[in-house]
N, CA, C and O atoms as a MOPAC input file, in Angstrom:
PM7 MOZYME 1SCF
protein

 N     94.72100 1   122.04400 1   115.77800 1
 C     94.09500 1   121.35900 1   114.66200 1
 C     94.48900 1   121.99200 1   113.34000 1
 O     94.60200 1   121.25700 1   112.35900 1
 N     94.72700 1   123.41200 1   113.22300 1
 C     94.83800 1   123.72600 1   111.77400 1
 C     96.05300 1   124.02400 1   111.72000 1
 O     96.46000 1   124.50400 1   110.66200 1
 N     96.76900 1   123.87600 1   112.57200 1
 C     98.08600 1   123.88800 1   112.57500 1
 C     98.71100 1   122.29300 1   111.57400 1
 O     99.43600 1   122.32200 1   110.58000 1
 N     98.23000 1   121.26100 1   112.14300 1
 C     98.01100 1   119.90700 1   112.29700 1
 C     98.04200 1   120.00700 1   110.06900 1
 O     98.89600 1   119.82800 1   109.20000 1
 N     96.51200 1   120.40100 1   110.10900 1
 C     96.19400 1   120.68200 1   108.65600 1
 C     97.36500 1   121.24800 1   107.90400 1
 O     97.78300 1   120.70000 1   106.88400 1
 N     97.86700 1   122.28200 1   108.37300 1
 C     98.50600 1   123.14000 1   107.50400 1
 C     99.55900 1   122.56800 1   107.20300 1
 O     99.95200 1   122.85900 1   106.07400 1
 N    100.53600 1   121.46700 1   108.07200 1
 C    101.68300 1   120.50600 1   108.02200 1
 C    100.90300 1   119.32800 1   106.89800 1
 O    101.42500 1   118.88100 1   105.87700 1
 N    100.02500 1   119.11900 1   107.23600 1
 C     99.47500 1   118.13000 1   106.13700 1
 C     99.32000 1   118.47400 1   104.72700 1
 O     99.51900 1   117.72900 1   103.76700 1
 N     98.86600 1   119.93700 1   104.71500 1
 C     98.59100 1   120.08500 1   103.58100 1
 C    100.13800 1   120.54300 1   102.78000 1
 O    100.23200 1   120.54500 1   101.55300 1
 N    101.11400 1   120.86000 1   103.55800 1
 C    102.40400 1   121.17700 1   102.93500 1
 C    102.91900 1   119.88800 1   102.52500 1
 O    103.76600 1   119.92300 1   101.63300 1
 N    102.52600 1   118.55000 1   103.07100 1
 C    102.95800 1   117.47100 1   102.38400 1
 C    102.41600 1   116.99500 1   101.22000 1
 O    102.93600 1   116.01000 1   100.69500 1
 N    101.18500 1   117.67300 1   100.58200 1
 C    100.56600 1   117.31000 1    99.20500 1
 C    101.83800 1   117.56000 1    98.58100 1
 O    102.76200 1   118.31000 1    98.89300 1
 N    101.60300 1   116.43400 1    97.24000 1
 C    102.42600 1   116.21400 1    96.24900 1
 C    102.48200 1   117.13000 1    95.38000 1
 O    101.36800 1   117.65000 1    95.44700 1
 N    103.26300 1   117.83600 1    94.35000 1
 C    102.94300 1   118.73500 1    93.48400 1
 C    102.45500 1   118.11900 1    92.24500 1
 O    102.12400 1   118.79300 1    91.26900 1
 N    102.40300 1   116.62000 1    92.29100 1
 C    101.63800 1   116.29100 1    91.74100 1
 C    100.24000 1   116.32100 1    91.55300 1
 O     99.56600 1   116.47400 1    90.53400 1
 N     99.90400 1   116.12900 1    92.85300 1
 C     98.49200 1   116.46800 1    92.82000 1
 C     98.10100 1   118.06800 1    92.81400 1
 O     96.98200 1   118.48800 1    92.51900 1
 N     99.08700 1   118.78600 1    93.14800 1
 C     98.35800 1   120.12200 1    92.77700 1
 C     98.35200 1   120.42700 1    91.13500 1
 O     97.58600 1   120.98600 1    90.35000 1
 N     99.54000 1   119.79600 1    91.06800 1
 C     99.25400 1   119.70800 1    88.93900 1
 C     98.25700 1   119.17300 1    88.92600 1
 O     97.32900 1   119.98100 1    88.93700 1
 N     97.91400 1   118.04200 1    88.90600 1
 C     96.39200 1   117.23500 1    88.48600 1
 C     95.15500 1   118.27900 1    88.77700 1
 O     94.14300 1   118.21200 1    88.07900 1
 N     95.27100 1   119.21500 1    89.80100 1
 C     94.49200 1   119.94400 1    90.43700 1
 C     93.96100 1   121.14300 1    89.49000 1
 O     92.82200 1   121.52200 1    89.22000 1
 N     95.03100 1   121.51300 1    89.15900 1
 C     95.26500 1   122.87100 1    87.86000 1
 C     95.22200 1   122.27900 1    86.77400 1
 O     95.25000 1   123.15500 1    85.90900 1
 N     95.16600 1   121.24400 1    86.29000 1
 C     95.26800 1   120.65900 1    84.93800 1
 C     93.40000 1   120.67600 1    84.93200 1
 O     93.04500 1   120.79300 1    83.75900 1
 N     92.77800 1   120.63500 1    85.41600 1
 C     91.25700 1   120.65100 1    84.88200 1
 C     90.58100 1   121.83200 1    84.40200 1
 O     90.36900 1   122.81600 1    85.11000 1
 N     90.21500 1   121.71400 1    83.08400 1
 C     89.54300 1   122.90400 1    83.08100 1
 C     87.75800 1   122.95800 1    83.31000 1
 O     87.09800 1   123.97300 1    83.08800 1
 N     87.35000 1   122.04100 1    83.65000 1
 C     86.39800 1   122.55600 1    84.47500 1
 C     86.18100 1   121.12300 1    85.47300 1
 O     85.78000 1   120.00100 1    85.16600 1
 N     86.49500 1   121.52100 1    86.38700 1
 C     86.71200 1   120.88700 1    87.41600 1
 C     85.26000 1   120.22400 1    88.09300 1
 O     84.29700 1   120.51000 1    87.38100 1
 N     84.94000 1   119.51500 1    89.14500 1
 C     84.11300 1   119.20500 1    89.80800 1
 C     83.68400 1   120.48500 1    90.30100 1
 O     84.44000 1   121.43200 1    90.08500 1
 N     82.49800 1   120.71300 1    90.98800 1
 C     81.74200 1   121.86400 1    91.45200 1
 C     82.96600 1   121.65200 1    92.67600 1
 O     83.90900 1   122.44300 1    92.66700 1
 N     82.89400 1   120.17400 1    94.09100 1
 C     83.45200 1   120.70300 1    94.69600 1
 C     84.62100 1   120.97200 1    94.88800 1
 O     85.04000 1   121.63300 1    95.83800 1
 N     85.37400 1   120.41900 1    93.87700 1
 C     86.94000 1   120.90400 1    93.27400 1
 C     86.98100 1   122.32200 1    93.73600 1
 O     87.62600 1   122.76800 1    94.68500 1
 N     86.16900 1   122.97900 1    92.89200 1
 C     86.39700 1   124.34000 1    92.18300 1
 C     85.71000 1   125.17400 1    93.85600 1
 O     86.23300 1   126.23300 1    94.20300 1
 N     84.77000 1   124.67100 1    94.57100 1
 C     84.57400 1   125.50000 1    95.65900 1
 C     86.11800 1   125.19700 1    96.60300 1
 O     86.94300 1   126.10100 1    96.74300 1
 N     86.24800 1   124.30600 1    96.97800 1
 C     87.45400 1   124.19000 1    97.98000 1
 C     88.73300 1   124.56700 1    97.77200 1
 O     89.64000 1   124.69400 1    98.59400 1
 N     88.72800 1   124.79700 1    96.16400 1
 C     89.99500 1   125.39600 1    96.08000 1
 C     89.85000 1   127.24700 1    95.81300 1
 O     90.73700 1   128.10000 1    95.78300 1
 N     88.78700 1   127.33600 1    95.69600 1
 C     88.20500 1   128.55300 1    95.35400 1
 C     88.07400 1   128.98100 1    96.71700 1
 O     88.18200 1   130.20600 1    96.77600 1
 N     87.84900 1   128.35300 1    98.03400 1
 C     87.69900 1   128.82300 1    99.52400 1
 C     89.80100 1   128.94100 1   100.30200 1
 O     90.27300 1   129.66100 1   101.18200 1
 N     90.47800 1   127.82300 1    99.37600 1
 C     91.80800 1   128.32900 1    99.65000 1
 C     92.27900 1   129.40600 1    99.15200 1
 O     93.15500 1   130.06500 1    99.71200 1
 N     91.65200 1   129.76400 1    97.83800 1
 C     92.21400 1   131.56600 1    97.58100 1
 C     92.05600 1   132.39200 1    98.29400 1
 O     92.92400 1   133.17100 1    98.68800 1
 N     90.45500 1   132.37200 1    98.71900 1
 C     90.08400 1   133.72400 1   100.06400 1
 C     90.76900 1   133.16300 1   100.49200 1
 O     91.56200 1   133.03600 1    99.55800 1
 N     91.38100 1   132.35800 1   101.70600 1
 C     91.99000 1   132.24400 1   102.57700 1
 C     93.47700 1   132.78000 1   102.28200 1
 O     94.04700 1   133.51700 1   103.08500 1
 N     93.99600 1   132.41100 1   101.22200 1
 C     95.12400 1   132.31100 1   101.37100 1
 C     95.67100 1   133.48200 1   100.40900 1
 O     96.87400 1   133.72400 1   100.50700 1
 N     95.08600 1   134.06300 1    99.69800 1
 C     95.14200 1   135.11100 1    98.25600 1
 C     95.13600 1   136.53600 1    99.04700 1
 O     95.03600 1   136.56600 1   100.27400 1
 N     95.22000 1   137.39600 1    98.46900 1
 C     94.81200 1   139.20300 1    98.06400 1
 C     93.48300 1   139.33200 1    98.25900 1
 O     92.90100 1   139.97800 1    99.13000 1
 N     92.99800 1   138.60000 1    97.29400 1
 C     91.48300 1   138.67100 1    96.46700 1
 C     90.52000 1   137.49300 1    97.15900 1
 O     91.00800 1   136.53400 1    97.75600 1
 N     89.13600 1   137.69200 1    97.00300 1
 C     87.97800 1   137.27900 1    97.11000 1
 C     87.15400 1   136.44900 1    96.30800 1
 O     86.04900 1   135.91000 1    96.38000 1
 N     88.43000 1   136.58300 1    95.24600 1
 C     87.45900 1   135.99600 1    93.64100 1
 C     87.59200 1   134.40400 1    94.29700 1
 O     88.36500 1   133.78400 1    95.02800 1
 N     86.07600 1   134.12200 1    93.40100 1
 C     85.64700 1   132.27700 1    93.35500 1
 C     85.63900 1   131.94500 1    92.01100 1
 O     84.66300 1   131.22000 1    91.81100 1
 N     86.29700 1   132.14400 1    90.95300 1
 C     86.46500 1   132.15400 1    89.62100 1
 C     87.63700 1   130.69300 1    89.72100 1
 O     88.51400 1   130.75000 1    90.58300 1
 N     87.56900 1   129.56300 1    88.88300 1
 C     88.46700 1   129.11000 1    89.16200 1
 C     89.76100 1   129.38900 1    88.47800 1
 O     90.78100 1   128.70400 1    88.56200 1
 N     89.58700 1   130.51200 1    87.77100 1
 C     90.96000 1   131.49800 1    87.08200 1
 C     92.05600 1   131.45800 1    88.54200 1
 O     93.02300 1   130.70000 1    88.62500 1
 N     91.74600 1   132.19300 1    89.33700 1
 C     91.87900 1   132.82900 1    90.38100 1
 C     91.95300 1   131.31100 1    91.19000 1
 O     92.87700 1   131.46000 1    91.99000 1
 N     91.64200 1   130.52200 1    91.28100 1
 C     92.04500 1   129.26000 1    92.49300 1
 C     93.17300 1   129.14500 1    91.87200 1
 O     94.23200 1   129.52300 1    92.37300 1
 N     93.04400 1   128.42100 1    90.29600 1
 C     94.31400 1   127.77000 1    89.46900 1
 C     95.49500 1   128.33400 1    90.21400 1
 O     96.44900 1   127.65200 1    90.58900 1
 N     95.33400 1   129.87100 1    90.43600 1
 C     96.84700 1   131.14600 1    90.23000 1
 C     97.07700 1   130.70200 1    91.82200 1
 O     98.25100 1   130.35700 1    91.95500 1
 N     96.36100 1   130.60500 1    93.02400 1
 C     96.40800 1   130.28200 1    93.98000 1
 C     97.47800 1   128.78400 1    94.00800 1
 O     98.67600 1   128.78600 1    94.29100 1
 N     96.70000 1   127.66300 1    93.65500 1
 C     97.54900 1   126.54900 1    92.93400 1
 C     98.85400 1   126.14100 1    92.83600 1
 O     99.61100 1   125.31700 1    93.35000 1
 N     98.86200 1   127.49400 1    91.51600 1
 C    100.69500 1   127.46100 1    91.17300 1
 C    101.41300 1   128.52200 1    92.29600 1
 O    102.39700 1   129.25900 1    92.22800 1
 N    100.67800 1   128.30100 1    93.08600 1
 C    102.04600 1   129.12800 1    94.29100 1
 C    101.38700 1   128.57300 1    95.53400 1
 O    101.32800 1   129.23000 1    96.57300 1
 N    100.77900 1   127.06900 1    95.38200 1
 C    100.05600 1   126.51300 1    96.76300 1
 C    100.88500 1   126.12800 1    97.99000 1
 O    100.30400 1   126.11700 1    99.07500 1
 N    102.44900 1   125.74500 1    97.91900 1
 C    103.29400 1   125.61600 1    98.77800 1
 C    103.90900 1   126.45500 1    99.42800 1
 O    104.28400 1   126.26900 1   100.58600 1
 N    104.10800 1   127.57000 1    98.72000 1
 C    104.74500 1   129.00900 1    98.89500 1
 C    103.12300 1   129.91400 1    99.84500 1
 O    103.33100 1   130.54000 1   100.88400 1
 N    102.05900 1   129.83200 1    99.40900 1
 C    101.03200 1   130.37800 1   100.44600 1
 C    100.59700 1   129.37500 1   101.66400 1
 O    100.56900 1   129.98900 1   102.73000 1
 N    100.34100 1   128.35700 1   101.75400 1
 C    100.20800 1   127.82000 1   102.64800 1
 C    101.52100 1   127.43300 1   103.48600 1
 O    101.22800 1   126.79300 1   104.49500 1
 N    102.52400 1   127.59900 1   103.36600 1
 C    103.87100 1   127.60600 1   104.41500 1
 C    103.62400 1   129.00300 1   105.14400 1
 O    103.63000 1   129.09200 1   106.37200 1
 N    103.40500 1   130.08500 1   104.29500 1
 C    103.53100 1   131.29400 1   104.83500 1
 C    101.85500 1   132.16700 1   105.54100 1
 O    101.59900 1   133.30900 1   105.92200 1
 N    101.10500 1   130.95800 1   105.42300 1
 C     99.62800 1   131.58600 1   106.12100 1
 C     99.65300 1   131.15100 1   107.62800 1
 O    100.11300 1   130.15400 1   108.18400 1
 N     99.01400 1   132.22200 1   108.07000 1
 C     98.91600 1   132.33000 1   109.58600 1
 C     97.95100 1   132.18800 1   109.88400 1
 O     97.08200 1   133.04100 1   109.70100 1
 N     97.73300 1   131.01400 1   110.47600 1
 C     96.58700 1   130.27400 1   110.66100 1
 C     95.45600 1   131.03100 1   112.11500 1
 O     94.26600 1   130.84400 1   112.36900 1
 N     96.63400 1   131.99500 1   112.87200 1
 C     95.89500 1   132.53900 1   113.94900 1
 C     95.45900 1   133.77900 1   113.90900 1
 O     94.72700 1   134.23600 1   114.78700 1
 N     95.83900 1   134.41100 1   112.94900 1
 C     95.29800 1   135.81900 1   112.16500 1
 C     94.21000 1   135.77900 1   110.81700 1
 O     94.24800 1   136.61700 1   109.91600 1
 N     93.34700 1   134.76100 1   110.86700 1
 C     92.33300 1   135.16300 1   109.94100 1
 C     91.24600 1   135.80300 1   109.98500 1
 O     90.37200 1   135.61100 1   110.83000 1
 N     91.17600 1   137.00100 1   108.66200 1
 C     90.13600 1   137.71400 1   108.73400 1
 C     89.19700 1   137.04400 1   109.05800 1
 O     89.30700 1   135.85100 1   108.77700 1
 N     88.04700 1   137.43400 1   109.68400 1
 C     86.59600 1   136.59900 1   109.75000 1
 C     85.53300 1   136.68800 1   108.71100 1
 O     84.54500 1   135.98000 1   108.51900 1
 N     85.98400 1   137.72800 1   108.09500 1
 C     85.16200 1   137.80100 1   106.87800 1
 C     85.98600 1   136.78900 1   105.75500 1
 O     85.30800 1   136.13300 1   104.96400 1
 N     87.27300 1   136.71400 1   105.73700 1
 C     87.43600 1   135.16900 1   104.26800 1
 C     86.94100 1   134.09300 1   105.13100 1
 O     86.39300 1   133.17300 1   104.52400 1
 N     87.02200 1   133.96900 1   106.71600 1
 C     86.60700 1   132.63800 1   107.03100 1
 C     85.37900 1   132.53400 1   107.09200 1
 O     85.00500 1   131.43300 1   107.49400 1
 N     84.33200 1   133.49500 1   106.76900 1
 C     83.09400 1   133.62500 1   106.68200 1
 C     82.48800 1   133.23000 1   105.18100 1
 O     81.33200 1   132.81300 1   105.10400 1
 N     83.24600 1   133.36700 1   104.09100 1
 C     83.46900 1   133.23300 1   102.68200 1
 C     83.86500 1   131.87400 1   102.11900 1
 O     83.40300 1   131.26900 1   101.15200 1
 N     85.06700 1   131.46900 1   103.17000 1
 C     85.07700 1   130.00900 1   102.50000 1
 C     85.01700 1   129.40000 1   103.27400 1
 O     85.96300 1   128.61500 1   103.20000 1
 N     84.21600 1   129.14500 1   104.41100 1
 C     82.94600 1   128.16800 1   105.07500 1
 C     81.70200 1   128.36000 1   104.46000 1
 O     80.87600 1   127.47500 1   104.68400 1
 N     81.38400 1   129.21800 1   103.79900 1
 C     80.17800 1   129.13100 1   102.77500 1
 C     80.26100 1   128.02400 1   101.58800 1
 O     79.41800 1   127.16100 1   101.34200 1
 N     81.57000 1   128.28100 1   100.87000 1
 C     82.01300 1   127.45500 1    99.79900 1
 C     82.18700 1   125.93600 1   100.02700 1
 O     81.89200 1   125.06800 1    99.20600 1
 N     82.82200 1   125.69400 1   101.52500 1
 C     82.55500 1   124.08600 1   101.83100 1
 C     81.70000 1   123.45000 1   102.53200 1
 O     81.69600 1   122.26000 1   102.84800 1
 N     80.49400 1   124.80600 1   102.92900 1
 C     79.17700 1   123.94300 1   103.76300 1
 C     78.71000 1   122.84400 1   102.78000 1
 O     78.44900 1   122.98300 1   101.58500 1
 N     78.64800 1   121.46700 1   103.70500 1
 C     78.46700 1   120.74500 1   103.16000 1
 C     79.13900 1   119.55300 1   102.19700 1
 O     78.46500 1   119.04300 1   101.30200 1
 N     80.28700 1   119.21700 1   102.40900 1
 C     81.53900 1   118.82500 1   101.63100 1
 C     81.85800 1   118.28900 1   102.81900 1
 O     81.43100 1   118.60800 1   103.92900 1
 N     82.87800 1   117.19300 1   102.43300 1
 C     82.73900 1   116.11400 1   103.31900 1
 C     84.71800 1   115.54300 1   102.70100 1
 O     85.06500 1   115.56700 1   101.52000 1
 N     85.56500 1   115.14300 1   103.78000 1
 C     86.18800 1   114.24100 1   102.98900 1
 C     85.90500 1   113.40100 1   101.98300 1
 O     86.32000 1   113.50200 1   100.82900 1
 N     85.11300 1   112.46800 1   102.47200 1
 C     84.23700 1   111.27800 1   101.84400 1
 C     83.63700 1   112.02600 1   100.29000 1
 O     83.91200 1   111.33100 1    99.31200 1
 N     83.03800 1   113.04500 1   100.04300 1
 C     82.71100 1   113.53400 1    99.07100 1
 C     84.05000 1   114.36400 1    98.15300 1
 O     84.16400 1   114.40900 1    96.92800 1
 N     84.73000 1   114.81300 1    98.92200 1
 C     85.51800 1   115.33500 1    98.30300 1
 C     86.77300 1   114.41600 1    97.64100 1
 O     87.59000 1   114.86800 1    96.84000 1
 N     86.74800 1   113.01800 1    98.15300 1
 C     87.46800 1   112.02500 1    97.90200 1
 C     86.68700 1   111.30700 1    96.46800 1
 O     87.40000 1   110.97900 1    95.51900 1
 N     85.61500 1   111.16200 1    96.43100 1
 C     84.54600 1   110.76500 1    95.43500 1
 C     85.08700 1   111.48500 1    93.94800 1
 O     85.01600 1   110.96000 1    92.83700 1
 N     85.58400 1   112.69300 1    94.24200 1
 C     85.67100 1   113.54700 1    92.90700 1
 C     87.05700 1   113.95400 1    92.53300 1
 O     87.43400 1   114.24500 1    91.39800 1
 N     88.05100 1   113.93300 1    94.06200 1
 C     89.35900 1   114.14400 1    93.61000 1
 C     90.15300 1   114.05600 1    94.89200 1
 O     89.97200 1   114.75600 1    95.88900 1
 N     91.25100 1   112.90000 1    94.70200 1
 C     91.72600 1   112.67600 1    95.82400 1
 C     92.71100 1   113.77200 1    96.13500 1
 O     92.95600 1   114.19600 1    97.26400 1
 N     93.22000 1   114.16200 1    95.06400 1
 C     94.39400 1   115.12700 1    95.67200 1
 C     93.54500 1   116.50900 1    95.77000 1
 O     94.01300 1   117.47200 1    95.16200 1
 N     92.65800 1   116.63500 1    96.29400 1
 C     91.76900 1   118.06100 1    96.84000 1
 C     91.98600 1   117.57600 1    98.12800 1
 O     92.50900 1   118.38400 1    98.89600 1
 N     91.63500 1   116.10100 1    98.71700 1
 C     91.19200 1   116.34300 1   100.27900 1
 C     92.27000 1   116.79600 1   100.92200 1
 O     91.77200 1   117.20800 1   101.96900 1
 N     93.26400 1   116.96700 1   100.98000 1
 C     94.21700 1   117.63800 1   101.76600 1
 C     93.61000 1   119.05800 1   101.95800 1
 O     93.27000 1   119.49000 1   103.05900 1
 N     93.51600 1   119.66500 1   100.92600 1
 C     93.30900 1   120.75300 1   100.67300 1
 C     92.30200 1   120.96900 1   101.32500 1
 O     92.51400 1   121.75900 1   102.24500 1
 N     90.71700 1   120.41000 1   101.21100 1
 C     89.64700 1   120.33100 1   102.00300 1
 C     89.97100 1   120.19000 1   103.72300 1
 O     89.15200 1   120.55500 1   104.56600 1
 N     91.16700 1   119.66000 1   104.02100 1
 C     90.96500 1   119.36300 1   105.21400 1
 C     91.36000 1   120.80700 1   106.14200 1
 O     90.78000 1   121.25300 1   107.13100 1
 N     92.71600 1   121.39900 1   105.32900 1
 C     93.07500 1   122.30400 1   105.93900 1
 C     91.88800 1   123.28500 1   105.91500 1
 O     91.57300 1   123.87500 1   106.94900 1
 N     91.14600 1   123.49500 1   104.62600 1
 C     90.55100 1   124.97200 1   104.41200 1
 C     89.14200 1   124.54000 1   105.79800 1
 O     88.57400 1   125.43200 1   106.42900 1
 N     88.90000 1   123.31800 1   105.95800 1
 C     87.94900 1   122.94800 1   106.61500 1
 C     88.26800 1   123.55800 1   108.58300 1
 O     87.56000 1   124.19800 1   109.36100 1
 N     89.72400 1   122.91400 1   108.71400 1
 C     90.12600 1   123.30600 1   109.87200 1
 C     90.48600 1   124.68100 1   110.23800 1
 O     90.75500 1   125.05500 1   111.38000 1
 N     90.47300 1   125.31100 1   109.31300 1
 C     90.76200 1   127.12500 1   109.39300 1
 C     89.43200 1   127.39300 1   109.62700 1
 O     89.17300 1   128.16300 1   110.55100 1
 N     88.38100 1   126.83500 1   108.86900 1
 C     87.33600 1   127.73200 1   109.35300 1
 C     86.32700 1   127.19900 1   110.48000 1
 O     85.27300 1   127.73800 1   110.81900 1
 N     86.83100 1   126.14000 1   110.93200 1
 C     86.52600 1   125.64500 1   112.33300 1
 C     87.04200 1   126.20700 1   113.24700 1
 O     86.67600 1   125.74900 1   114.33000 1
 N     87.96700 1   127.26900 1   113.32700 1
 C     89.26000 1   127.74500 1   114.43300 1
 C     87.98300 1   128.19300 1   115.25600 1
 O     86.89900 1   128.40100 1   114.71000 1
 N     88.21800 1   128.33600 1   116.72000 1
 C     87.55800 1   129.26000 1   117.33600 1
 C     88.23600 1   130.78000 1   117.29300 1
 O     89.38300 1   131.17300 1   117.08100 1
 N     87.11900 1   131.37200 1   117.56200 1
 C     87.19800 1   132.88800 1   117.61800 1
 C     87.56900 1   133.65600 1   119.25700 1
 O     87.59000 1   133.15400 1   120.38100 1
 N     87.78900 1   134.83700 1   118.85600 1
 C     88.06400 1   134.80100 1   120.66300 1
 C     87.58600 1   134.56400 1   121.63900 1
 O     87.91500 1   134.16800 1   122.75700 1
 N     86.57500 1   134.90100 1   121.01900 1
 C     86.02900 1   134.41000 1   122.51300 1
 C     85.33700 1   133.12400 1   123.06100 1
 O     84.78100 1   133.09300 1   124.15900 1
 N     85.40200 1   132.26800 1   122.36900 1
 C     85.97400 1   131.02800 1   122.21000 1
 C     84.48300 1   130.24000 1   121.70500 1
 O     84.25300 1   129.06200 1   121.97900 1
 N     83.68700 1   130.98100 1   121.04800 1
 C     82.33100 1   130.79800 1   120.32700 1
 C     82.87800 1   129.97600 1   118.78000 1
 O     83.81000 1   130.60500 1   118.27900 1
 N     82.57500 1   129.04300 1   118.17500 1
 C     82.83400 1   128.53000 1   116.79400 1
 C     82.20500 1   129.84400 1   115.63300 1
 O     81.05900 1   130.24000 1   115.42100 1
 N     83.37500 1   130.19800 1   115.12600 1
 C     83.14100 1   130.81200 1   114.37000 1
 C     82.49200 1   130.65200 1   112.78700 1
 O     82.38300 1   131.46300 1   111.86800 1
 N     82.17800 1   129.45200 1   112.90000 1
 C     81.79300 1   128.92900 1   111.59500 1
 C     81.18800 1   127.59800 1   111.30400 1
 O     81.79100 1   126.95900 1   110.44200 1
 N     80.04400 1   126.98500 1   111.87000 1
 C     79.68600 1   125.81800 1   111.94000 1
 C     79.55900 1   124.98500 1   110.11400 1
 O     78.95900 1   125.54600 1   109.19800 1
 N     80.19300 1   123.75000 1   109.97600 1
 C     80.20400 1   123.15400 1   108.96600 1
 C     79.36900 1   121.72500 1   108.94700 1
 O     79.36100 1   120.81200 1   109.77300 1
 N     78.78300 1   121.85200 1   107.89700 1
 C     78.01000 1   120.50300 1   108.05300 1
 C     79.46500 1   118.97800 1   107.77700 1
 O     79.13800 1   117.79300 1   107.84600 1

């Protein structure tokens, strides 16, 4: 499945990740879902949308190169907080070129864990 995502989300347009970075203050859930792809995909922890934007302008270059079967459990613990509750359907309401983005960060933190318990239940 997040494998699935991660091919999907490498097909977003860079258009829409411009449209994405072009807001300066974005929808709340703009700014969480792309703010849950930085933990995932970043150095850093920050939810600032300084720090998503910078994520953003290098969104093809981190998501080609994230390993979808090595995530800490603590960022997937961090940004399943940020999209409890977010929905395609909602996230489509406010910005279409996020749901890609929503879908992958959604399916990373659905992965099971080893021992094959859901590591992260999402509404």
């Amino acid at each position: 499945m997040s494998r699935k995502a991660q091919e999907a989300c490498l097909e977003t347009r860079r258009a829409n990740v411009t449209e994405l970075k072009s807001f300066a203050y974005p929808p709340q859930s703009v700014k969480d879902v792309c703010s849950a792809l930085n933990i995932l995909c970043s150095d850093n922890m920050d939810t600032s949308w300084a720090a998503a934007k910078k994520t953003l302008a290098a969104f093809h270059r981190l998501v080609s190169a994230f390993d979808v079967d090595n995530v800490d459990p603590e960022r997937k613990r961090k940004a399943g907080e940020l999209i409890q509750g977010l929905s395609e359907e909602k996230m489509g309401c406010n910005s279409l070129a996020a749901v890609e983005i929503f879908k992958f960060v959604h399916a990373v933190c659905m992965m099971f864990n080893h021992d094959g318990k859901i590591f992260c239940e999402l509404n």
